[in-house]
Each structure stands twice: as structure tokens, then as C-alpha cells.
N, C-alpha and C positions, 0 to 999 in steps of 0.2 A: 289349768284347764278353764276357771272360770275368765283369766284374760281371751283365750282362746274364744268363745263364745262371747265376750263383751266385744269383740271384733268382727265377729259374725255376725252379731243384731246389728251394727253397727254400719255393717254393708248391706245389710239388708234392707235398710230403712233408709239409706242413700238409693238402691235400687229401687224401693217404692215413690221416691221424691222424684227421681228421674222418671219412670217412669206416667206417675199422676200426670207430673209437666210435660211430657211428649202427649199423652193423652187431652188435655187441655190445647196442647198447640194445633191439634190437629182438629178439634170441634169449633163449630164455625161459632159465629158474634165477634162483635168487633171488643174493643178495651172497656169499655164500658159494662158489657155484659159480665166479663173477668173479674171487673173489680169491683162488683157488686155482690160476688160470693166469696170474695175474700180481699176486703180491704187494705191497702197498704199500712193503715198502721196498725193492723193487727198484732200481738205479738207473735201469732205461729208464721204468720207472712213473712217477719222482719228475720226470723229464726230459717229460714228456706232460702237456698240460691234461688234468685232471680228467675231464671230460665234454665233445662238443663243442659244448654251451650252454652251459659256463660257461668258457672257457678262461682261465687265470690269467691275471691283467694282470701286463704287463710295463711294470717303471720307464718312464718316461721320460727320457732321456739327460739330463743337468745342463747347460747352458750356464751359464757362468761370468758373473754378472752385472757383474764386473772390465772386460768385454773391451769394455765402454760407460763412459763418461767422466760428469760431473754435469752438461756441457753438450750429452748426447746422441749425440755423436760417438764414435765408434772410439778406443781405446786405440794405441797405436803396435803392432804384431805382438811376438809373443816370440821370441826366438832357438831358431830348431829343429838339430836335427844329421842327421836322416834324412829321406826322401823322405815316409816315412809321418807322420812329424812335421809336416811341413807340407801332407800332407793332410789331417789332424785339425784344426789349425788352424785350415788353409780353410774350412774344414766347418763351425766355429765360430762363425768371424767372416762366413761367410754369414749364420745363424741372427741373429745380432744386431746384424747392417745390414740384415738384412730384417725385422723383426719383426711387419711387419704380413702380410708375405707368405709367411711360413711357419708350421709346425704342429708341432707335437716330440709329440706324442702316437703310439698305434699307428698303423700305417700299414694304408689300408683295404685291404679283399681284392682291392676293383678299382680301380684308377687311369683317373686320365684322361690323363697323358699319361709315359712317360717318356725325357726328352731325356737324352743322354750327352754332356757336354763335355770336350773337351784343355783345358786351359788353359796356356799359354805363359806365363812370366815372365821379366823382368829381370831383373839380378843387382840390384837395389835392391827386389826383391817386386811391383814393377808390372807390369800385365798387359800382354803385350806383343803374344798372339796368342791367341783365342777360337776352337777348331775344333771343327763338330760333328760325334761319332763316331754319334750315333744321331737319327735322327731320328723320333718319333713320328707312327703314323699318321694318328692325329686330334689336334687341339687343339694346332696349329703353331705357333701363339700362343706358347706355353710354352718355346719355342725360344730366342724375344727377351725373355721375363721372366728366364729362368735367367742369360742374357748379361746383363744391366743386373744380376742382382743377384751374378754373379761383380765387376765393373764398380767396383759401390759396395760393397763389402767391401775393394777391396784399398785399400793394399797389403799383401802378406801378409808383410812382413818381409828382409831382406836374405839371399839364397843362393846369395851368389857363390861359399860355403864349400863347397856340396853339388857333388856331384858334378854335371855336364854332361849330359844337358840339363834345364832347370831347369822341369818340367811336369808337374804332376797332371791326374787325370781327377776328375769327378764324375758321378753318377746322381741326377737330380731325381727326385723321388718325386711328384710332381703328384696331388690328388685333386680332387673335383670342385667344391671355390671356387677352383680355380686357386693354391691357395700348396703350397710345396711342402717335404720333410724331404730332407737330402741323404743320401745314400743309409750315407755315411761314419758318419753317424749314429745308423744305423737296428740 
């Protein structure tokens, strides 16, 4: 729930950013007048897309092309020591067991669907237990793509080391061909 709403501020404050900037575009003074209320080397300036037609592109996250083998298959997992270790991981090795069905690019303004998964594991990385924390309104479908592709990623490495109990979350990021960015990702 709380990714849920860190997603929501999240777009909200991209909505206030666009918005201010259409607001500004539209009151008159020429550049001069502009950058006298807010400097370019400000840091909240440098922190802001430019204008809201042209917002800086953001990298794309790097999936590690390692974590695929030469016979297409999954590498064995890495050894993690923290919880958030092997949510990153996860996160990972979704991207590159699903690679037809996901997108590493920006994530659009509107989605089609976003599901929320527990995922339970063994102490050997096997998935032991699938629970959905969020269920999207539309395109339920999305439900049982996210579960087959938690499914065919694992196992996600041995954590019998970590502390008890042995489960991350995910947030699918669904757009509208149906693949998805995890949210860990994003």
C-alpha cells in the first residue's frame, strides 16, 4: 500500500511540475523576467524538466545482460544479505525471464493496470506463496501475467541467512500492450 501512494505523490507532483510550467508558459515577460524567479543554477531548477514539452529523459535502468546464460536460461541468483538485496534482484531477474513481456523504458503517464504482489519464498529462493496485495480495476488479466512471470524468474537465490519471513513485494507497472516494468525498477 505504501508503494501504492509513493506512486501517487509521485504523479502528483509531476502534475504540479507540468502544470506550474504551462502556467508560467502562458504569462507574458520575456526570459529575462523567468529567470529572475528562478535561476538556472538553482538546485530546485536543475531538479525540474525544462519545460513541460520537453521533460529530460531519464536513463533507463541497466539490466545486467550476465543474469542470462548463452543457452538462454537464467544464471543461478547472487547471494544477497538484505531484504532490499533481494528485492532488487527480483526485480532483475523478472526483467530478464520475461523479456518479451516487459519494457525498461519511461513509464507512461497512464497505465493499464497496476497489480501488487507478496511473494513468499523458501529458504532455497523458491517461490513458495503468490498473494495479491492490490488488485487492479481493469485488465485483471495482469494479475496472472505478473504471477507466471514471478513463477519463471525464480528461484531467486538461497535466504535461509536473512532474517524470517522470507518475502518481498512487487508493483507491476502494466501499460497498454500488456508488459510490464517492476516497479523496483522504475
Amino acid at each position: 500500500m505504501a508503494a501504492l501512494r509513493d506512486t501517487l505523490r509521485q504523479g502528483l507532483r509531476w502534475a504540479a511540475v507540468l502544470g506550474a510550467g504551462v502556467l508560467m508558459a502562458g504569462c507574458g515577460g520575456g526570459p529575462s523576467q523567468r529567470t529572475a524567479t528562478a535561476p538556472a543554477t538553482s538546485p530546485a531548477a536543475s531538479a525540474r524538466p525544462a519545460s513541460p514539452a520537453s521533460p529530460a529523459p531519464v536513463p533507463a535502468p541497466e539490466v545486467p545482460a550476465a543474469l542470462v546464460n548463452a543457452q538462454g536460461r537464467l544464471d543461478p541468483p547472487h547471494a544477497v544479505s538484505t531484504h532490499e538485496e533481494l528485492r532488487h534482484q527480483a526485480a532483475l531477474r523478472l526483467v530478464a525471464a520475461n523479456p518479451d513481456g516487459t519494457y525498461m523504458g519511461e513509464v507512461p503517464a497512464v497505465l493499464l493496470a497496476i497489480p501488487v504482489l507478496e511473494v513468499e519464498l523458501n529458504r532455497d529462493g523458491s517461490v513458495r506463496n503468490i498473494r495479491v496485495l492490490r488488485r487492479p480495476g481493469q485488465a485483471v488479466d495482469t494479475i496472472e501475467l505478473a504471477m507466471a512471470a514471478v513463477r519463471k524468474a525464480a528461484p531467486y537465490g538461497d535466504v535461509s541467512h536473512l532474517p524470517h519471513p522470507w518475502k518481498f513485494n512487487e508493483v507491476f507497472l502494466f501499460n497498454n500492450d500488456r508488459r510490464f516494468k517492476p516497479r523496483t525498477l522504475d
